[in-house]
C-alpha positions as CSV (number, residue, x, y, z in Angstrom):
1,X,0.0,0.0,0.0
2,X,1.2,3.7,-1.0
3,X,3.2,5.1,1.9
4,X,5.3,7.4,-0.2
5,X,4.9,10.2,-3.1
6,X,7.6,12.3,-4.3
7,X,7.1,15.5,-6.8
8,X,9.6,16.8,-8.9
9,X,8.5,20.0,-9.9
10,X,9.8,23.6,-10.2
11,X,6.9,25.1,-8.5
12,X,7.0,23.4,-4.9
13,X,5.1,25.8,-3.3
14,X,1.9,25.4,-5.6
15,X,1.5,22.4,-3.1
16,X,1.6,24.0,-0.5
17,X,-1.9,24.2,0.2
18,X,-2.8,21.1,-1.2
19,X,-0.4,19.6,1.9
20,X,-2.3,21.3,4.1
21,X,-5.9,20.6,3.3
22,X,-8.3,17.8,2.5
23,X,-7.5,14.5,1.5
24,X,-3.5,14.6,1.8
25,X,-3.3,17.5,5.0
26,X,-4.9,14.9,6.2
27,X,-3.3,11.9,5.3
28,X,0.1,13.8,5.8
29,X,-1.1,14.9,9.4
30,X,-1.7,10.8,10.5
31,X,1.5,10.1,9.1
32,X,0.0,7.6,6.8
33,X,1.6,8.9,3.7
34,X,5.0,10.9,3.7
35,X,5.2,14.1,1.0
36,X,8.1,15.4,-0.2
37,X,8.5,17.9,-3.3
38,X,11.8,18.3,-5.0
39,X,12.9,21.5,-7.2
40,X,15.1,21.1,-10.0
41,X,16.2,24.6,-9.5
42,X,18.2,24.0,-6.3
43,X,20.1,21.2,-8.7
44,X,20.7,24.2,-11.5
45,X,24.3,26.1,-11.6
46,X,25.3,29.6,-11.8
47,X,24.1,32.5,-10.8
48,X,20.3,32.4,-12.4
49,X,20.2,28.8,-11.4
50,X,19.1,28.3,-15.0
51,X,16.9,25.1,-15.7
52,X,15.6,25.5,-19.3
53,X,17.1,26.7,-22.7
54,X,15.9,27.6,-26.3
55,X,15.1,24.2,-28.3
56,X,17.4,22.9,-30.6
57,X,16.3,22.6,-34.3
58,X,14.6,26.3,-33.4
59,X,11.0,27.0,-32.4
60,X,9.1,28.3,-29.8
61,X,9.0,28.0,-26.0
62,X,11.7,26.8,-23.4
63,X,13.0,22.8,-23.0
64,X,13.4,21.5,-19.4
65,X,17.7,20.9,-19.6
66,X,18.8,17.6,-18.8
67,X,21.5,18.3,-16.1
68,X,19.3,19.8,-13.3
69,X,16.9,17.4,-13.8
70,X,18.9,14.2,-13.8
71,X,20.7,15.6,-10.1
72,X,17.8,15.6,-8.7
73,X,16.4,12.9,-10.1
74,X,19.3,11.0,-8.5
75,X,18.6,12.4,-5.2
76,X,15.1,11.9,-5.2
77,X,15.8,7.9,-6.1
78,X,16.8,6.1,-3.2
79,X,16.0,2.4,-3.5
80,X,18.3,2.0,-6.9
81,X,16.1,2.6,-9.4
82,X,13.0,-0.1,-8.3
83,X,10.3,2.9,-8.2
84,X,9.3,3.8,-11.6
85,X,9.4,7.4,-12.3
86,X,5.8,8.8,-13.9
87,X,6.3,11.4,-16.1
88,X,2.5,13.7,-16.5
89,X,2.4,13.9,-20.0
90,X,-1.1,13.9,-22.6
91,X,0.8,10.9,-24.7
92,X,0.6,8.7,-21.1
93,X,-1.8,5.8,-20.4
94,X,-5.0,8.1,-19.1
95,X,-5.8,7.3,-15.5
96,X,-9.2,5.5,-15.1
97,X,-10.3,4.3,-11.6
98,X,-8.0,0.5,-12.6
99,X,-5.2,2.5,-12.9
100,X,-6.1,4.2,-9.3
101,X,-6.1,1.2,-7.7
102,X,-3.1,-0.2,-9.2
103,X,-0.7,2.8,-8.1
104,X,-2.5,3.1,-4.6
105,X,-1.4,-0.7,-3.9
106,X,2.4,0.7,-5.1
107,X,4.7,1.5,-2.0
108,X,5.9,4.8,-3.7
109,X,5.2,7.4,-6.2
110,X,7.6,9.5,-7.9
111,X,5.8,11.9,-10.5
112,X,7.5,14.4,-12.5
113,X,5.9,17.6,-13.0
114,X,7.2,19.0,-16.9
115,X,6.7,22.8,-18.1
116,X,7.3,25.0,-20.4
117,X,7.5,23.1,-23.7
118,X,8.7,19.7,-22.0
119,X,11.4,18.5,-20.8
120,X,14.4,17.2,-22.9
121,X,13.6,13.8,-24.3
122,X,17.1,12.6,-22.9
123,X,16.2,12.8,-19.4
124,X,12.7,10.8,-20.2
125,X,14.7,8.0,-22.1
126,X,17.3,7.8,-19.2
127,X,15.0,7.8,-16.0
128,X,11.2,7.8,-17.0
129,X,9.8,4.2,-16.7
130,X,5.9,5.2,-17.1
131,X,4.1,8.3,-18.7
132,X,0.2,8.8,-17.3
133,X,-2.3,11.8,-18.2
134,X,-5.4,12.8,-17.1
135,X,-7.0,13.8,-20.8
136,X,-7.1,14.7,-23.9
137,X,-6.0,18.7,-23.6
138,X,-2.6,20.6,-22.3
139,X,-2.1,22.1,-19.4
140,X,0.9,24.4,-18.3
141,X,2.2,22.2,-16.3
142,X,2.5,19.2,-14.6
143,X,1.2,19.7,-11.5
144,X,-2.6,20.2,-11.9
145,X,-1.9,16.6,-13.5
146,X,0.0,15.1,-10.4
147,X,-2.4,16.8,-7.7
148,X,-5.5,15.3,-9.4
149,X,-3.6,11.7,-9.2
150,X,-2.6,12.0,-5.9
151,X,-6.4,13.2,-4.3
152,X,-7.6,9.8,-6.6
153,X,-5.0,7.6,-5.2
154,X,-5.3,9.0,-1.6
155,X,-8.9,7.7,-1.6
156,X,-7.8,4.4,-1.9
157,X,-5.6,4.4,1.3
158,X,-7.6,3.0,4.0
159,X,-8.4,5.5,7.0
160,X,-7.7,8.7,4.8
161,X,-11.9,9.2,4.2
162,X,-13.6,9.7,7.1
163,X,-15.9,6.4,6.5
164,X,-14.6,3.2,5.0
165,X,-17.5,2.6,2.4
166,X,-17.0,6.2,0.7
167,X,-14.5,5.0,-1.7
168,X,-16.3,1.3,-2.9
169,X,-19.2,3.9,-3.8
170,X,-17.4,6.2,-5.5
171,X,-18.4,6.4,-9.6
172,X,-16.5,3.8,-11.6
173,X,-15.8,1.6,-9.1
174,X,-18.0,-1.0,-10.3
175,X,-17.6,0.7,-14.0
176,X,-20.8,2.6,-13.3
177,X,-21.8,6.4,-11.9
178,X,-22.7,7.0,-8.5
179,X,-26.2,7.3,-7.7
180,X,-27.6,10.7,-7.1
181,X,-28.0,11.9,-3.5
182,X,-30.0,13.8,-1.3
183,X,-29.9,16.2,2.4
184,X,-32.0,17.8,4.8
185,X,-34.4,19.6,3.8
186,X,-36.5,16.9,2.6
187,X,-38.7,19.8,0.7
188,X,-36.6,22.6,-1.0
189,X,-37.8,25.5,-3.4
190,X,-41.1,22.4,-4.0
191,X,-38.7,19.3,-4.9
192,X,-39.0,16.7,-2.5
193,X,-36.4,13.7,-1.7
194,X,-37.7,10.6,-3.5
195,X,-39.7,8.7,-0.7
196,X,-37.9,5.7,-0.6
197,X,-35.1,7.2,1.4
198,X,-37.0,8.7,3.7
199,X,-38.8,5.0,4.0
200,X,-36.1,3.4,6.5
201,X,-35.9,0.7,4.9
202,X,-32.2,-0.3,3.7
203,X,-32.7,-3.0,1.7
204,X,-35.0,-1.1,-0.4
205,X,-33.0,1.9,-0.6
206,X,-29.9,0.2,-1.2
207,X,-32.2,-1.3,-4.8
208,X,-32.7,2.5,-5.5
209,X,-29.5,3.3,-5.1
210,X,-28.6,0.5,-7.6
211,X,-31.1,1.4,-9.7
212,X,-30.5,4.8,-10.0
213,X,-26.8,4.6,-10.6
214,X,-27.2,2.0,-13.9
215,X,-29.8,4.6,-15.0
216,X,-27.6,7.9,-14.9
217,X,-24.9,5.3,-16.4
218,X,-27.0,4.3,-19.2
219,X,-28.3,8.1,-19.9
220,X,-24.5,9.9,-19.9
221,X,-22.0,7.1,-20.2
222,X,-23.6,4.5,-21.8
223,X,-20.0,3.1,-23.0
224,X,-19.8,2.2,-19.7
225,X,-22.7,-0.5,-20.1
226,X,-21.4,-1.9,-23.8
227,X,-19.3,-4.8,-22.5
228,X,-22.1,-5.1,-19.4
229,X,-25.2,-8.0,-18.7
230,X,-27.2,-7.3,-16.4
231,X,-27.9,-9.9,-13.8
232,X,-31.1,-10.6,-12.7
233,X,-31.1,-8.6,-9.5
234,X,-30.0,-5.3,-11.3
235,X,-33.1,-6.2,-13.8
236,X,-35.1,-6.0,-10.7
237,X,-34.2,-3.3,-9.8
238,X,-34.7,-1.5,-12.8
239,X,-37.9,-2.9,-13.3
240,X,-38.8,-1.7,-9.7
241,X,-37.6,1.9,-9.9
242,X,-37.9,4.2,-12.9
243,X,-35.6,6.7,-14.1
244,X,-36.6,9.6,-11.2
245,X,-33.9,11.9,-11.5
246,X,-33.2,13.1,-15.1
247,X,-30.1,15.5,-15.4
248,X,-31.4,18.7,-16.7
249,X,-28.7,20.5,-19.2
């Protein structure tokens, strides 16, 4: 189980609040998970502590250099070499909630946050064992990319949420969306809470709740439900309880 994540990144301190808060402030603050970010910068020479250059073969935009990187990157790497370093990039293997799961049940992540216009392709043949991404689109940086992996993976560790059935009903974990859910009041602005969880009786609701989620999967992710049978009990259910909550766009 994940006791360890790493950051390479030249902007520690955008993490600073995300140590703090949440999911990891409060994983950090049980000690169940150790944090450490590392900044190429510190690794860089002379007097601007330099850590990216023009590309070569012209262009626009800055390259990560290789040299700051590949000190730190031997710092950061303790255990010679056995943790794979993840490099954020859109070409990686997208994360889904499999791939969640699979890195939560890793002892260590070391991710490594690019900018600018990358980082030079040397440093990613010489230390990068795995490239993830979290879509289809660009962002400045690495490090929206590596905070949205960590808060998924976080989830997994057991203790971190504050009950222990949170995360087996989170969306996807059984390929299909989470239900919808309701609070007090049960009457706001003339919409009431469907009756059946106000009914007190779980075995009933929990049928709903099934219910409801293949629904919502079938209306906005219906790829979800290609490769899917039914069994009979979700029949049942289905059959049971309509389609109550439409999404309205």
């Amino acid at each position: 189980m994940l006791s360890r994540i790493d950051v390479i990144t030249l902007f520690p301190d955008w993490f600073d609040a995300f140590r703090a808060l949440g999911l990891t402030g409060r994983a950090l603050a049980d000690e169940r998970i150790r944090f450490e970010t590392w900044n190429p910068r510190e690794y860089a020479e002379g007097v601007h502590r330099s850590v990216d250059d023009r590309p070569f073969g012209g262009g626009p935009g800055m390259v990560m250099r290789p040299e700051p990187l590949a000190r730190c990157i031997g710092d950061v790497v303790e255990d010679g070499g056995r943790t794979p370093i993840i490099y954020l990039s859109p070409q990686g293997r997208t994360l889904d909630h499999e791939g969640v799961v699979e890195l939560a049940g890793r002892e260590r992540m070391i991710l490594l946050c690019g900018r600018y216009e990358g980082i030079d392709q040397r440093v990613l043949d010489e230390f990068v064992s795995e490239e993830w991404s979290i879509g289809d689109y660009v962002l400045s940086g690495g490090e929206l990319a590596a905070a949205t992996m960590i808060d998924a993976v976080l989830r997994q560790i057991p203790g971190v949420l504050g009950h222990a059935d949170s995360a087996r009903e989170d969306s996807f974990v059984e390929g299909l969306l989470d239900c919808p859910h309701f609070t007090r009041p049960d009457d706001w602005r003339g919409r009431s809470v469907p009756q059946v969880l106000l009914s007190g009786d779980h075995a009933r609701i929990a049928r709903w709740r099934r219910a409801q989620s293949l629904h919502r999967t079938r209306r906005l992710r219906p790829d979800l439900l290609e490769a899917r049978t039914l069994d009979a009990q979700d029949q049942a259910a289905l059959d049971e309880f309509p389609d109550e909550c439409p999404e309205k766009f």
